[in-house]
PQR file of N, CA, C, O and H, with PARSE charges and radii, in Angstrom:
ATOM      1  N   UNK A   1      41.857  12.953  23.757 -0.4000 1.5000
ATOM      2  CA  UNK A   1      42.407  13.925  22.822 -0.0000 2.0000
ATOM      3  C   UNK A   1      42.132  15.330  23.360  0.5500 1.7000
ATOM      4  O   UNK A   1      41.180  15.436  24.133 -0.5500 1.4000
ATOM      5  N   UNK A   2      42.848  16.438  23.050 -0.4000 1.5000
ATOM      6  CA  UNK A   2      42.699  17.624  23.930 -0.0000 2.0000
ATOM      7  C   UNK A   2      42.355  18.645  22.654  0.5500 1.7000
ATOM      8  O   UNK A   2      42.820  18.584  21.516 -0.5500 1.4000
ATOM      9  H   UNK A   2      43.622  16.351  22.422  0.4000 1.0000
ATOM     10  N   UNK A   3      41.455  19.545  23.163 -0.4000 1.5000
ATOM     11  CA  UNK A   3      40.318  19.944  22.371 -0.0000 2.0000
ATOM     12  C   UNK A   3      41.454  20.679  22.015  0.5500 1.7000
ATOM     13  O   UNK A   3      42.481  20.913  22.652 -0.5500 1.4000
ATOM     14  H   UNK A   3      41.077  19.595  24.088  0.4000 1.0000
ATOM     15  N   UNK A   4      40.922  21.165  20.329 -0.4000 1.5000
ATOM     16  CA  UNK A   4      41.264  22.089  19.427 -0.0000 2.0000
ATOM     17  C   UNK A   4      40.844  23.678  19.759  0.5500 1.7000
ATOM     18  O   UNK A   4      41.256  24.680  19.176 -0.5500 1.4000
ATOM     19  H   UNK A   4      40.087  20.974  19.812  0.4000 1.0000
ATOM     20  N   UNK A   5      39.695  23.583  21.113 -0.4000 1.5000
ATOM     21  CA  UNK A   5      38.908  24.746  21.157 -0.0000 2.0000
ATOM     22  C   UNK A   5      38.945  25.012  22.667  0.5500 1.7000
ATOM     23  O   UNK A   5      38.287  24.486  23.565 -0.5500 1.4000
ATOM     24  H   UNK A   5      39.361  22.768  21.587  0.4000 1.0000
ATOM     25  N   UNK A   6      39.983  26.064  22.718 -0.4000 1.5000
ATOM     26  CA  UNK A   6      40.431  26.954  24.159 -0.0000 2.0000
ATOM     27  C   UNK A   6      39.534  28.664  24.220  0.5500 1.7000
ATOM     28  O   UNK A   6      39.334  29.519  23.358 -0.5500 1.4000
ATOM     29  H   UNK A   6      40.518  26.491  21.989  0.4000 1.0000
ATOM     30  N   UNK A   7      39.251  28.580  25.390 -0.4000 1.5000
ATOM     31  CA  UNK A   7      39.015  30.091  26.054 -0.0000 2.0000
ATOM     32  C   UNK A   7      40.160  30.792  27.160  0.5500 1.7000
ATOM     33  O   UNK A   7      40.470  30.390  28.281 -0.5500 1.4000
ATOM     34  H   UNK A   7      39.414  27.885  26.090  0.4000 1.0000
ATOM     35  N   UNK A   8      40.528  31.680  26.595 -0.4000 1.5000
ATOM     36  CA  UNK A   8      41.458  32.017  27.680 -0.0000 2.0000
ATOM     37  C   UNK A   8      41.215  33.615  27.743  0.5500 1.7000
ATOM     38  O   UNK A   8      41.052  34.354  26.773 -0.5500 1.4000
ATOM     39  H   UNK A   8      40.276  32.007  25.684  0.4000 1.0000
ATOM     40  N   UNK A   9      41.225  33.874  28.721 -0.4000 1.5000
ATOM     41  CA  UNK A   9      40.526  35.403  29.132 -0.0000 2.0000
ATOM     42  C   UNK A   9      41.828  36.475  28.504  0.5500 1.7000
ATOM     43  O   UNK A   9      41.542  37.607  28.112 -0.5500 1.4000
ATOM     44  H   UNK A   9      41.358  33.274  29.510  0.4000 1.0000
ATOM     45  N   UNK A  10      43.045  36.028  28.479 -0.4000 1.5000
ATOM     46  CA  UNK A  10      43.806  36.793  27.459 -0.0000 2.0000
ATOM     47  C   UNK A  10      43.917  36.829  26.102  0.5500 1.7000
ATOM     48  O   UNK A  10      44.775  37.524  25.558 -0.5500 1.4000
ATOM     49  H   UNK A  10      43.277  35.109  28.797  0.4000 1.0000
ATOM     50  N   UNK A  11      43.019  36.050  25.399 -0.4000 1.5000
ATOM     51  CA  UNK A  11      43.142  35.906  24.107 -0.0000 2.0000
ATOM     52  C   UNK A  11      41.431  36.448  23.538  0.5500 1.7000
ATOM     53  O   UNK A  11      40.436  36.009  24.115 -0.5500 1.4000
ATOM     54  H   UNK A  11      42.322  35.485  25.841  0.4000 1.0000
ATOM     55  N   UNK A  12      41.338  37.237  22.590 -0.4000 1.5000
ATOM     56  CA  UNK A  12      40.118  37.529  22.378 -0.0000 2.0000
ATOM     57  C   UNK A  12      38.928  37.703  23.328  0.5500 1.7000
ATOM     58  O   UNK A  12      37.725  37.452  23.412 -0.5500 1.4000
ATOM     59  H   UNK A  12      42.146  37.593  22.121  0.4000 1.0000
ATOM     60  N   UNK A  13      39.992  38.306  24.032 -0.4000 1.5000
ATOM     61  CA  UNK A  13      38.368  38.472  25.257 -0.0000 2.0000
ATOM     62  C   UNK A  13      37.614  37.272  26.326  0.5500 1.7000
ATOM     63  O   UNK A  13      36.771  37.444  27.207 -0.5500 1.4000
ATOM     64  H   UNK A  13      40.969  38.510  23.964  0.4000 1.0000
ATOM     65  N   UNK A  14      38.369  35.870  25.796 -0.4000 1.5000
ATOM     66  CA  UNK A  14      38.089  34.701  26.258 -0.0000 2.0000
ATOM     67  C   UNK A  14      36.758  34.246  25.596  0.5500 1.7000
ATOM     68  O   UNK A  14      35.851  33.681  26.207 -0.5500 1.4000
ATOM     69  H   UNK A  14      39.054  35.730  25.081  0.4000 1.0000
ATOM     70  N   UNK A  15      36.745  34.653  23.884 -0.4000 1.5000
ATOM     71  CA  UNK A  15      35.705  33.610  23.143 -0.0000 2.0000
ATOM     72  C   UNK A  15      36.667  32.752  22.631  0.5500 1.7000
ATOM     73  O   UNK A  15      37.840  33.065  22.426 -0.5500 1.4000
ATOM     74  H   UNK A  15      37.482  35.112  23.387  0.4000 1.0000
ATOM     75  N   UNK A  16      35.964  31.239  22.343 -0.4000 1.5000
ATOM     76  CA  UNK A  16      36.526  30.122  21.977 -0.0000 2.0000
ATOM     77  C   UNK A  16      37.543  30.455  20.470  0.5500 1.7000
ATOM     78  O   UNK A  16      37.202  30.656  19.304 -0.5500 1.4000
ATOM     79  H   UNK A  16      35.011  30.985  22.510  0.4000 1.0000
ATOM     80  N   UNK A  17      38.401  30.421  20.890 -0.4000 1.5000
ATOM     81  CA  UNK A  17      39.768  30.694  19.436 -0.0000 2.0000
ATOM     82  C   UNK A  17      40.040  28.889  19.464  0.5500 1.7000
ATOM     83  O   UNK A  17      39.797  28.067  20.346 -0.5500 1.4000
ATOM     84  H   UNK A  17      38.678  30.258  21.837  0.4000 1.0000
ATOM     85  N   UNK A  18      40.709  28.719  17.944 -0.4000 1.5000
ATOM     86  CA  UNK A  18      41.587  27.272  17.758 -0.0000 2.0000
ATOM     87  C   UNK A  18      42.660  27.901  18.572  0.5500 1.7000
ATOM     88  O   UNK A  18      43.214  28.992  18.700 -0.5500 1.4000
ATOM     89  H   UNK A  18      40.907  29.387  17.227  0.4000 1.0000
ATOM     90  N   UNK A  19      42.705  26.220  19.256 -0.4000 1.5000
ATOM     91  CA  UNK A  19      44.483  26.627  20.170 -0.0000 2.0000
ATOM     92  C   UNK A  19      45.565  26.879  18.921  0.5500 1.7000
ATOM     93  O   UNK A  19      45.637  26.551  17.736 -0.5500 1.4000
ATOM     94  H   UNK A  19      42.255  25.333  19.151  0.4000 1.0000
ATOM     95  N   UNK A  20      46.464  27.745  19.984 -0.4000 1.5000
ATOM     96  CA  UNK A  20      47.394  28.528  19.274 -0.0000 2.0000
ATOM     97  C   UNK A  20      47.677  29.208  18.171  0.5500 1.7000
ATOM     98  O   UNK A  20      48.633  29.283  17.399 -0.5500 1.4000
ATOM     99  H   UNK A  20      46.406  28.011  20.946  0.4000 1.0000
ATOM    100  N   UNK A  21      46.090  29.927  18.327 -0.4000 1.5000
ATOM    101  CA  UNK A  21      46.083  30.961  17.359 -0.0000 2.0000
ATOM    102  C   UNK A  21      44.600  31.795  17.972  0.5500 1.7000
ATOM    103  O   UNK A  21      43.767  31.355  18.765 -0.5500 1.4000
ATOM    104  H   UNK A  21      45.314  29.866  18.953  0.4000 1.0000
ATOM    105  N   UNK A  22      44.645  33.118  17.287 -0.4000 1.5000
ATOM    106  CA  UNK A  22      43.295  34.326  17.593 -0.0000 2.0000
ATOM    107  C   UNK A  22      42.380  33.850  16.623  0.5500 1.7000
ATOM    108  O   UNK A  22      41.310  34.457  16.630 -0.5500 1.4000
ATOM    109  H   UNK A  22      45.322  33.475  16.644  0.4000 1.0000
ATOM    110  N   UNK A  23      42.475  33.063  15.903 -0.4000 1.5000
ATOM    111  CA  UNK A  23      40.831  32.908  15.024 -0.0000 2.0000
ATOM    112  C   UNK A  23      39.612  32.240  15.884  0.5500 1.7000
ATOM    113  O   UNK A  23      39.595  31.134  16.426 -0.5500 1.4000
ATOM    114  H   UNK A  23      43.345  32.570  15.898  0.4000 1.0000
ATOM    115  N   UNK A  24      38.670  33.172  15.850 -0.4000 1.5000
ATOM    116  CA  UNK A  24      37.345  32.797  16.552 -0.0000 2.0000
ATOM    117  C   UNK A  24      36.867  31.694  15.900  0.5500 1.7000
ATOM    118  O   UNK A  24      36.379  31.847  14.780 -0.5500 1.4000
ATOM    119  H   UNK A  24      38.683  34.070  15.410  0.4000 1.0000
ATOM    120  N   UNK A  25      36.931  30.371  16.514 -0.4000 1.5000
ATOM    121  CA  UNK A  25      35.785  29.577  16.051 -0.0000 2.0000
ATOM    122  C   UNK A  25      34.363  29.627  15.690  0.5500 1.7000
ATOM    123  O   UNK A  25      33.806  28.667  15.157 -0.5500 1.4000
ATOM    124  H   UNK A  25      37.327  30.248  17.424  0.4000 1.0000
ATOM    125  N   UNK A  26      33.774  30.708  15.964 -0.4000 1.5000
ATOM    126  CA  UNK A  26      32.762  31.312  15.577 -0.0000 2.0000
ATOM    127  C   UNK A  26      32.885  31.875  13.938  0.5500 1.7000
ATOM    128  O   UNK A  26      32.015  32.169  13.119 -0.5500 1.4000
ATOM    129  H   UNK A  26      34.226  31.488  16.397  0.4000 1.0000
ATOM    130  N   UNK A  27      34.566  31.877  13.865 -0.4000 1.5000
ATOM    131  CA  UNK A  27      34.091  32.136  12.473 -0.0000 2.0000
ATOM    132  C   UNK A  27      34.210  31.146  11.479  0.5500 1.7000
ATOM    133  O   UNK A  27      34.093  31.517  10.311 -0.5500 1.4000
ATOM    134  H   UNK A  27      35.273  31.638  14.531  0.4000 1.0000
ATOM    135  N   UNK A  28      34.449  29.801  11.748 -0.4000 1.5000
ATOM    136  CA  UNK A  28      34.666  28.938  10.958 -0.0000 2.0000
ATOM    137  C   UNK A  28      32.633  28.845  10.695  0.5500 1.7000
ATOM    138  O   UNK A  28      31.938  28.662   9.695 -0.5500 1.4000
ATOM    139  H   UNK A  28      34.544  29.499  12.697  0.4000 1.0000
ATOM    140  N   UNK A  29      32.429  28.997  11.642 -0.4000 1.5000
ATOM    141  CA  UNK A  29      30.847  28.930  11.503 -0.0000 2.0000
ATOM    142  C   UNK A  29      30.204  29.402  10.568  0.5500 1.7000
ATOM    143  O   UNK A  29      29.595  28.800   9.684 -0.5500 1.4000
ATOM    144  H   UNK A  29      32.993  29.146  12.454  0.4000 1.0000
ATOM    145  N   UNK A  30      30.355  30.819  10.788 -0.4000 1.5000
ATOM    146  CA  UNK A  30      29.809  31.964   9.769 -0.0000 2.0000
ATOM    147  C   UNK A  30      30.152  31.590   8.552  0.5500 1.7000
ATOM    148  O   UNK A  30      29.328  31.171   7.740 -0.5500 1.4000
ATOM    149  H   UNK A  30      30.849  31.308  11.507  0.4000 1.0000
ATOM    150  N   UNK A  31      31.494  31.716   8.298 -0.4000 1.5000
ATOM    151  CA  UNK A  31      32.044  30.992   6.629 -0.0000 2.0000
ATOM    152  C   UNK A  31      30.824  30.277   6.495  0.5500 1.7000
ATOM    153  O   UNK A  31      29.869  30.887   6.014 -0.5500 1.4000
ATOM    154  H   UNK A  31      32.163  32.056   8.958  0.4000 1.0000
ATOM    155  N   UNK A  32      30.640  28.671   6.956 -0.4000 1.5000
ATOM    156  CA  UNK A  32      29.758  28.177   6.726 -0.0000 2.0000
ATOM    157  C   UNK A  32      28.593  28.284   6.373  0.5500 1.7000
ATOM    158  O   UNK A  32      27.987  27.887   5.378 -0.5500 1.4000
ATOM    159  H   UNK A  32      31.415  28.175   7.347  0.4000 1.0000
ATOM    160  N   UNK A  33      28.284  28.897   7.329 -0.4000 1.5000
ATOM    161  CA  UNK A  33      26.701  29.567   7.608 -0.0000 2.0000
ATOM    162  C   UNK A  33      26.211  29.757   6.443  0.5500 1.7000
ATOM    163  O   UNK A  33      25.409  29.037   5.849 -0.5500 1.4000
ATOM    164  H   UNK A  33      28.777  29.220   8.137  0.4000 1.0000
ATOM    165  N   UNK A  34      26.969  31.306   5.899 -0.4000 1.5000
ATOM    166  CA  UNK A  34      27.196  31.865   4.833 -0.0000 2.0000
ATOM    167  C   UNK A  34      27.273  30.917   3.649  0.5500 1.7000
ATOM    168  O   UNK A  34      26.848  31.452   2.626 -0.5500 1.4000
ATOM    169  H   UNK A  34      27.620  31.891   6.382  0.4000 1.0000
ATOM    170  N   UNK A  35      27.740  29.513   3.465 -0.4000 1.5000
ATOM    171  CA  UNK A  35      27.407  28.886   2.485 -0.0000 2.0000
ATOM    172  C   UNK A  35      29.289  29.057   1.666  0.5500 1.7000
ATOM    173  O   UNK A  35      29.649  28.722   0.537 -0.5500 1.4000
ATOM    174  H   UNK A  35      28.085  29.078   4.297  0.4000 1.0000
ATOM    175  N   UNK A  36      29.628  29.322   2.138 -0.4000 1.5000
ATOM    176  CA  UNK A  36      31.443  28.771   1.944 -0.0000 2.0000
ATOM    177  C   UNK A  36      31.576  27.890   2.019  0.5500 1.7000
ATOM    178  O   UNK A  36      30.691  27.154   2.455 -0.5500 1.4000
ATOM    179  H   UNK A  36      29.335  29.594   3.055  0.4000 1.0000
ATOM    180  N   UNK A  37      32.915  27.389   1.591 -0.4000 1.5000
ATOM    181  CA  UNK A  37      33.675  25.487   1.927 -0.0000 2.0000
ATOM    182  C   UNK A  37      34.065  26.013   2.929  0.5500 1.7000
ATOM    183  O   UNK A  37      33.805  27.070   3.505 -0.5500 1.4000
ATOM    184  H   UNK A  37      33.635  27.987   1.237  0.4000 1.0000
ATOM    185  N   UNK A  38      34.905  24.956   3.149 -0.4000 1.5000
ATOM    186  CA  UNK A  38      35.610  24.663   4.388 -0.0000 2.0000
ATOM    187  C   UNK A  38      37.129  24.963   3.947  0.5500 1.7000
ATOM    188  O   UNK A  38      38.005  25.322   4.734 -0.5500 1.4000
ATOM    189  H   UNK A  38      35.117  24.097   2.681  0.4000 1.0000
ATOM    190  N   UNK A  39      37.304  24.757   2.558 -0.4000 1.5000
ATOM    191  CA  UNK A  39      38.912  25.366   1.577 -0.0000 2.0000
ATOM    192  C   UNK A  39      38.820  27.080   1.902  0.5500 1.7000
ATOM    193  O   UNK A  39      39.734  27.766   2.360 -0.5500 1.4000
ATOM    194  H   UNK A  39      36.592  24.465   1.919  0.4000 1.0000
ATOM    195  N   UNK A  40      37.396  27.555   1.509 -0.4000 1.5000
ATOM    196  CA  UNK A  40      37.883  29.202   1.274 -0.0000 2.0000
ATOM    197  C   UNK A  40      37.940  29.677   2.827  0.5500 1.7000
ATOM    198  O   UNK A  40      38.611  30.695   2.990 -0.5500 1.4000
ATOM    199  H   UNK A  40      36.654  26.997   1.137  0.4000 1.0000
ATOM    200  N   UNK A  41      37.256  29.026   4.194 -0.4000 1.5000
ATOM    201  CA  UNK A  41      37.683  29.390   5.372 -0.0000 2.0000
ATOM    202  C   UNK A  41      39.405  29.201   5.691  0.5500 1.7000
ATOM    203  O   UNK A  41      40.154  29.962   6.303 -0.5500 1.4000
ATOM    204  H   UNK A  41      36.711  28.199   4.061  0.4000 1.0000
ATOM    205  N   UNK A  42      39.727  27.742   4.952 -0.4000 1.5000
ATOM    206  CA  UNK A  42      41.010  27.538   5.405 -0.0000 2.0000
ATOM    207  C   UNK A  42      42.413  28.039   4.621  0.5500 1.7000
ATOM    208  O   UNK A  42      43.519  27.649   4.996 -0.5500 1.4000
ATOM    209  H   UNK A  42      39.118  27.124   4.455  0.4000 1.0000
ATOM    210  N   UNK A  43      42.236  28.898   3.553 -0.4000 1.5000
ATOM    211  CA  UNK A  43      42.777  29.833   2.555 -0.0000 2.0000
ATOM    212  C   UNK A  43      42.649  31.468   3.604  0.5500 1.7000
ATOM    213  O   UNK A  43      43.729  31.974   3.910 -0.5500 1.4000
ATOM    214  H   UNK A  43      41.338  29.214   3.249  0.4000 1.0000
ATOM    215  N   UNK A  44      41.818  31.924   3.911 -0.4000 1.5000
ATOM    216  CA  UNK A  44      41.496  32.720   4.769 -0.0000 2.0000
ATOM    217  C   UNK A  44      42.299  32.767   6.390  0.5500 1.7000
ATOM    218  O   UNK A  44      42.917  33.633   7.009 -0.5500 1.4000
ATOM    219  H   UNK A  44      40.941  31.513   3.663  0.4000 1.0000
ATOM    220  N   UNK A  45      41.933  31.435   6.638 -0.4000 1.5000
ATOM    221  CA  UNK A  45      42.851  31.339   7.899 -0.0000 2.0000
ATOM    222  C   UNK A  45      43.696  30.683   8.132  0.5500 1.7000
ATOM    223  O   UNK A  45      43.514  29.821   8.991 -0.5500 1.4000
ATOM    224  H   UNK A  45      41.432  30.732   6.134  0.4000 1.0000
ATOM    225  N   UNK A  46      45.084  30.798   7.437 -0.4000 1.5000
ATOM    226  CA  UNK A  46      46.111  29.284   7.276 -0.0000 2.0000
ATOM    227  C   UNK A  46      46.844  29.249   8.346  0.5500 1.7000
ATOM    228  O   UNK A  46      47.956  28.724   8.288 -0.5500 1.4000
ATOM    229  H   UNK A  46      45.233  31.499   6.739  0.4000 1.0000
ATOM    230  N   UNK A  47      46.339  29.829   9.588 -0.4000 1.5000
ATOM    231  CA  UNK A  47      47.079  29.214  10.786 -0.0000 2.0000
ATOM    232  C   UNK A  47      45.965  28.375  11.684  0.5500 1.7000
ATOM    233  O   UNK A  47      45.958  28.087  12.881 -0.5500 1.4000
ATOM    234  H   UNK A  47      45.436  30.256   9.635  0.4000 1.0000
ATOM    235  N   UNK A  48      45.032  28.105  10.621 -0.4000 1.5000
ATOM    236  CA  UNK A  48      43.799  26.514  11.304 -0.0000 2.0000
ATOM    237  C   UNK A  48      44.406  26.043  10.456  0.5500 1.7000
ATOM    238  O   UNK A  48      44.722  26.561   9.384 -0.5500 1.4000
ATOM    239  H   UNK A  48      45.038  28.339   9.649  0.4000 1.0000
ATOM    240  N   UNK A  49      44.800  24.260  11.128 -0.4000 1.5000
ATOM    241  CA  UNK A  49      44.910  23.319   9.822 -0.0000 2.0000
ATOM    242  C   UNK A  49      42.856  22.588   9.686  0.5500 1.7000
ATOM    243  O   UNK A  49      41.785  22.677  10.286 -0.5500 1.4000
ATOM    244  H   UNK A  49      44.544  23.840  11.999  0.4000 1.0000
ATOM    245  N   UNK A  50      43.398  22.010   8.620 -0.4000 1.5000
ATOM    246  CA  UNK A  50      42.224  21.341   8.025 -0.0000 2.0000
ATOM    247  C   UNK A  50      41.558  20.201   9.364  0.5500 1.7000
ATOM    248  O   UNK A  50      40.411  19.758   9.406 -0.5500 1.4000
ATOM    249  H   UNK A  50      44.268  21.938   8.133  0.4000 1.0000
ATOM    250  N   UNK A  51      42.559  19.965  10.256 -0.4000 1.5000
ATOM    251  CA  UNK A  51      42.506  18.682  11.642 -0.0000 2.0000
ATOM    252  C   UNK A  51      41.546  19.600  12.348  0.5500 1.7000
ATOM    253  O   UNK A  51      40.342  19.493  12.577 -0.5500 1.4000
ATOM    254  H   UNK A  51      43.492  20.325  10.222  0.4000 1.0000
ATOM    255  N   UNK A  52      42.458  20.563  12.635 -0.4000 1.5000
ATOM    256  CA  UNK A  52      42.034  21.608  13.955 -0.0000 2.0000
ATOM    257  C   UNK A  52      40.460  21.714  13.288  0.5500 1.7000
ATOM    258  O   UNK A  52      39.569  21.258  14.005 -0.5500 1.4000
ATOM    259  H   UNK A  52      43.437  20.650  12.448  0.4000 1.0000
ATOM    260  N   UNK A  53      40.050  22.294  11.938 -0.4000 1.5000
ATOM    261  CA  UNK A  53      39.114  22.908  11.977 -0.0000 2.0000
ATOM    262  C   UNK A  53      37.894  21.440  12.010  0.5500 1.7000
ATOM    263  O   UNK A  53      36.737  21.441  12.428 -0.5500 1.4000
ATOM    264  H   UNK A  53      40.773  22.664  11.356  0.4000 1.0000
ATOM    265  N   UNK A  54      38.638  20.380  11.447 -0.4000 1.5000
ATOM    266  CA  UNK A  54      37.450  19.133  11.491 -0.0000 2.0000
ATOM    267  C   UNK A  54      37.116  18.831  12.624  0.5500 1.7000
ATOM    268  O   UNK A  54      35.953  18.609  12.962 -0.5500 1.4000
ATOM    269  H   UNK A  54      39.579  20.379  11.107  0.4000 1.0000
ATOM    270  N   UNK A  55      38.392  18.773  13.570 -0.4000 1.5000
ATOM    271  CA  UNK A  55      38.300  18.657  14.904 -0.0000 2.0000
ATOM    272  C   UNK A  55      36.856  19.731  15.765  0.5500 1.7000
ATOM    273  O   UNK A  55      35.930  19.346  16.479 -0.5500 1.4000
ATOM    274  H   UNK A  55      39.336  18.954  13.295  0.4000 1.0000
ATOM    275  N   UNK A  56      37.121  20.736  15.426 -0.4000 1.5000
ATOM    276  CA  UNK A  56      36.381  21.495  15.949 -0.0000 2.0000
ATOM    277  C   UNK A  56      35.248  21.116  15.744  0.5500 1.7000
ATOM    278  O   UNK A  56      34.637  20.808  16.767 -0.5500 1.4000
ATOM    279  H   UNK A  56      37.873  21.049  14.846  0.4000 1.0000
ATOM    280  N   UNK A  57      34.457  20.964  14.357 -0.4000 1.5000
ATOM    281  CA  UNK A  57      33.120  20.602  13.990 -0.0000 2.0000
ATOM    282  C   UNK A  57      32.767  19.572  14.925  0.5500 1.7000
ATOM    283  O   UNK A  57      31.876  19.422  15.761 -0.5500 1.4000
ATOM    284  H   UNK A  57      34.953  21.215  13.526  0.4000 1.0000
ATOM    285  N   UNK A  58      33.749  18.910  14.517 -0.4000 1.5000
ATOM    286  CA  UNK A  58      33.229  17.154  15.563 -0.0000 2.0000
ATOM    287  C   UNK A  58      32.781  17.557  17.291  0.5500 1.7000
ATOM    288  O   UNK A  58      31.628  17.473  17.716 -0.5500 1.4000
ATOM    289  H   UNK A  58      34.473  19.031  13.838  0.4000 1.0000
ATOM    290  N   UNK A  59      33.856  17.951  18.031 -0.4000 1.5000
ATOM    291  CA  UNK A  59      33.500  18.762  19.211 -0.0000 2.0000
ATOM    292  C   UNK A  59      32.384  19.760  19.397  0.5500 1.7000
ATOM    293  O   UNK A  59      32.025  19.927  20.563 -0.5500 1.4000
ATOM    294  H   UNK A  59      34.793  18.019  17.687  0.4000 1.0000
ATOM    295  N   UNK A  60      31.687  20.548  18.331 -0.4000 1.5000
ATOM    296  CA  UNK A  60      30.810  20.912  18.566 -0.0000 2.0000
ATOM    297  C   UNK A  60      29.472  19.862  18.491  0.5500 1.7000
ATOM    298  O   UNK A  60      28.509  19.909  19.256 -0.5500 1.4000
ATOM    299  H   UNK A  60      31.979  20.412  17.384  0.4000 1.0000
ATOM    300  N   UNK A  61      29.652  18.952  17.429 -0.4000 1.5000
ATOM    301  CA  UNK A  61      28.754  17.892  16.836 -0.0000 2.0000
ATOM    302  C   UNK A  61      28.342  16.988  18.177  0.5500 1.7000
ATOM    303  O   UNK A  61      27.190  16.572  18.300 -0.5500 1.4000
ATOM    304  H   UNK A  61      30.434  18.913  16.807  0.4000 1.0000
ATOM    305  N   UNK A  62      29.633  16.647  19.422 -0.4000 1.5000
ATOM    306  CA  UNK A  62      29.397  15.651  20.270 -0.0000 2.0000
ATOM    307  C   UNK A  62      28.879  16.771  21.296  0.5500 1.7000
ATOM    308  O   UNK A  62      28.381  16.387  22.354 -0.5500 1.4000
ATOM    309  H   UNK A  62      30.569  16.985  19.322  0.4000 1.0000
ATOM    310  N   UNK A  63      28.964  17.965  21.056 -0.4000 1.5000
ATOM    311  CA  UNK A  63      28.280  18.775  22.329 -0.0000 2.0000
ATOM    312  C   UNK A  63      26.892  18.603  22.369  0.5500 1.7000
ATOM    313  O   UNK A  63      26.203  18.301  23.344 -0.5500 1.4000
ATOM    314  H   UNK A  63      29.368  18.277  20.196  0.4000 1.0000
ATOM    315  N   UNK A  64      26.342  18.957  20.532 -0.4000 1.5000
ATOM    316  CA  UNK A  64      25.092  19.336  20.836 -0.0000 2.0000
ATOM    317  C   UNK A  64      24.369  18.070  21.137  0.5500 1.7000
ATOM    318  O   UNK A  64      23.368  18.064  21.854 -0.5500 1.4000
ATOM    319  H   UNK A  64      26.902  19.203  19.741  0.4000 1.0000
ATOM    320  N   UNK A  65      24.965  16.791  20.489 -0.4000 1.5000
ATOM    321  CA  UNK A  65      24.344  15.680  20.529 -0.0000 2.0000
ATOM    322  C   UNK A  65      24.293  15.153  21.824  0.5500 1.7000
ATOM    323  O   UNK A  65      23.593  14.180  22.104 -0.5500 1.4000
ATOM    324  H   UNK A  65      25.778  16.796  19.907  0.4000 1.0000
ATOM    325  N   UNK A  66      24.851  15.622  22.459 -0.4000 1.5000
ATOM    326  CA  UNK A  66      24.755  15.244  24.464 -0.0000 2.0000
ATOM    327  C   UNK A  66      23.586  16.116  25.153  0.5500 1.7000
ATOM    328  O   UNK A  66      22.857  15.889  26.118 -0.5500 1.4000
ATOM    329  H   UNK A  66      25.420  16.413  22.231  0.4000 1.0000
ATOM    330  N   UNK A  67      23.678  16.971  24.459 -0.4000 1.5000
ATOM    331  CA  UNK A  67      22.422  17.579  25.196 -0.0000 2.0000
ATOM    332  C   UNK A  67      21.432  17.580  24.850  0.5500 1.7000
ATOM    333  O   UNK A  67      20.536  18.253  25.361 -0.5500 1.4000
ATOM    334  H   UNK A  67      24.270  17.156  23.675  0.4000 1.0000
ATOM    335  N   UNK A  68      21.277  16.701  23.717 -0.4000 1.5000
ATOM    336  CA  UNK A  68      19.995  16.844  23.533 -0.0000 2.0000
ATOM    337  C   UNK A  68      19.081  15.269  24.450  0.5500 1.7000
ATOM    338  O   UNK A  68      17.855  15.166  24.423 -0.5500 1.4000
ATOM    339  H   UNK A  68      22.005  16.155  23.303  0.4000 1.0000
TER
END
């Protein structure tokens, strides 16, 4: 499956955005962080779908769990 989460040195500077779009995955984080759902991030950013952004979690989830 091909990641939801691209760097490309023309888009935001080349921090991780959802493909085909400028929202920093960093901020699906923060929402979080901050103690938001995952509805008021995706009301906020309706060019992530609900896939892309689960997708993303999961991809970060199998990162950290490999390195550890």
């Amino acid at each position: 499956m091909e990641s939801v989460i691209v760097r490309d040195s023309a888009t935001m500077s080349g921090a991780p955005t959802f493909r085909g779009t400028r929202v920093l995955v960093r901020t699906l984080f923060d929402y979080l962080e901050a103690g938001h759902s995952l509805e008021r991030f995706l009301e906020g950013f309706p060019t992530v779908s609900r896939e892309q952004a689960l997708q993303a979690l999961e991809e970060a989830r199998e990162s950290l769990l490999a390195s550890s």
